[in-house]
C-alpha positions in Angstrom: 113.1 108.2 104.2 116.4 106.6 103.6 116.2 102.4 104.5 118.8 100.1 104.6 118.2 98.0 102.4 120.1 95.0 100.2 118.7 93.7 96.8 115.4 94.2 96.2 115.3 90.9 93.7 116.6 88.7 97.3 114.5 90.7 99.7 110.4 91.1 99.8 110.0 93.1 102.6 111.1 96.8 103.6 112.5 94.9 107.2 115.5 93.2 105.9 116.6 92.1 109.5 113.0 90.8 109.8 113.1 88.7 106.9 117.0 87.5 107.5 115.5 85.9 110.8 112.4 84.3 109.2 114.1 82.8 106.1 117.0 81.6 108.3 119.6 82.0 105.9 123.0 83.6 106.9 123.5 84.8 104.0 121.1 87.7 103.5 122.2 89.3 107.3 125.5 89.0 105.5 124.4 90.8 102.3 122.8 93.2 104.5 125.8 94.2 106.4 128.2 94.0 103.5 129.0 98.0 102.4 127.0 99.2 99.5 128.2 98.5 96.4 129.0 101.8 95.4 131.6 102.5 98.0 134.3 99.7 97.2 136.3 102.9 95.9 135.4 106.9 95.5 134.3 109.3 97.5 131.2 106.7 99.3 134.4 105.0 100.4 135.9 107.9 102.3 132.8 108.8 103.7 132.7 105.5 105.5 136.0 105.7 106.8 135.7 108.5 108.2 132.4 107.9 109.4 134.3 104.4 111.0 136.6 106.5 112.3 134.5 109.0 113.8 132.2 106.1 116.0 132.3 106.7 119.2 134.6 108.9 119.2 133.1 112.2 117.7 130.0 114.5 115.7 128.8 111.8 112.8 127.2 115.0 111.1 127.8 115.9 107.6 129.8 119.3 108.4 132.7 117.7 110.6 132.4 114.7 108.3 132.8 117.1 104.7 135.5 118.8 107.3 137.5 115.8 107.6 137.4 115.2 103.8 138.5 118.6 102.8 135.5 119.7 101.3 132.5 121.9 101.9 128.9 120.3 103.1 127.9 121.3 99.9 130.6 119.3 97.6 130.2 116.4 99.8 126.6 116.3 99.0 127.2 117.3 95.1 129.7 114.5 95.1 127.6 111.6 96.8 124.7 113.2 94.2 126.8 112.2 91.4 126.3 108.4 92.5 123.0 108.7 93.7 124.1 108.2 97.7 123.1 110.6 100.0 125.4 111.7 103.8 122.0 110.0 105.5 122.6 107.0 103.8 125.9 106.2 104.6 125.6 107.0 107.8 122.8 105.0 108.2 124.7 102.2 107.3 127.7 102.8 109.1 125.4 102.8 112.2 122.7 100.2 111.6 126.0 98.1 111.0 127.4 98.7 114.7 124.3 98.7 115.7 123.9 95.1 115.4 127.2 94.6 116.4 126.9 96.1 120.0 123.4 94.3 120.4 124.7 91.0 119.4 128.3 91.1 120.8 128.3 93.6 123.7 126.6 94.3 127.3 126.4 97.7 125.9 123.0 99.4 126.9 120.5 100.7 124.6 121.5 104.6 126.0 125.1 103.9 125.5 124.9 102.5 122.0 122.4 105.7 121.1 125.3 107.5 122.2 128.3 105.7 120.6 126.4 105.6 117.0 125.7 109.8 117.8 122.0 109.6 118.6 120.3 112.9 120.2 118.7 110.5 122.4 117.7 106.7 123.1 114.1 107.2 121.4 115.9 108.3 118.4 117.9 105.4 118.2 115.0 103.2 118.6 113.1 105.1 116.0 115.9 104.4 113.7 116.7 100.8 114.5 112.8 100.4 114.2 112.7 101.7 110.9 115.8 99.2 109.7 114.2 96.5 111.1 110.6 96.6 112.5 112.1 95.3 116.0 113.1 98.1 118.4 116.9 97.6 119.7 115.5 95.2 123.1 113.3 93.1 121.1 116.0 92.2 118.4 118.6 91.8 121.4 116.5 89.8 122.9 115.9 87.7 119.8 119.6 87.1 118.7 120.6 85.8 122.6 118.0 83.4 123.1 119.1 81.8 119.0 122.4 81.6 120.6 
């Protein structure tokens, strides 16, 4: 299972948003939506653009993605292999990041976002925002309006 997650040494829990709202501190829901380290240049890098790119817009699976990147699935896993990353990863970045951006920031409903971020449907979404966070996508929404 592939988690989001920042620092182990700063964070306790496997729930990072969870414990960004109970220490209070800006700084970790910062951490946690900073890139990975590995992809301030290389091929986790291009990945995420084109994974930016693609939000919203079109297929956020690994064959149009490797497509776009002039490579084969298979080199494009080989490649993130190399740095220890894996496609699921990234993308699960990418997403959880716009994720919290379109519940914070937007009117956007739960269904649409599960469709901009390339969801097969809203219970996957939830399952996925869940596993980021231990909040489903209406709780945490919920949460960050009434702080606000």
């Amino acid at each position: 299972m592939n988690h989001i997650q920042p620092d182990q040494a700063s964070l306790s829990e496997d729930k990072p948003l969870q414990q960004a709202r109970l220490s209070g501190d800006p700084n970790i829901l910062d951490q946690l939506l900073a890139p990975p380290e590995a992809t301030s240049f290389g091929i986790a890098a291009r990945v995420i653009d084109v994974l930016e790119q693609r939000i919203g817009k079109a297929s956020l699976a690994i064959r149009p993605v490797a497509s776009d990147l002039s490579m084969s699935t298979r080199t494009l896993q080989r490649r993130l292999q190399e740095h220890n990353l894996s496609f699921a990863a990234l993308r699960d970045h990418v997403r959880f990041r716009h994720a919290v951006h379109f519940l914070k920031d937007t009117a956007l409903s739960v269904d649409g976002i599960s469709r901009i971020l390339d969801f097969s449907d809203r219970t996957s979404f939830t399952s996925a925002f869940k596993r980021w966070t231990g909040m489903s996508p209406t709780g945490y929404r919920r949460q960050v309006r009434q702080r606000f």
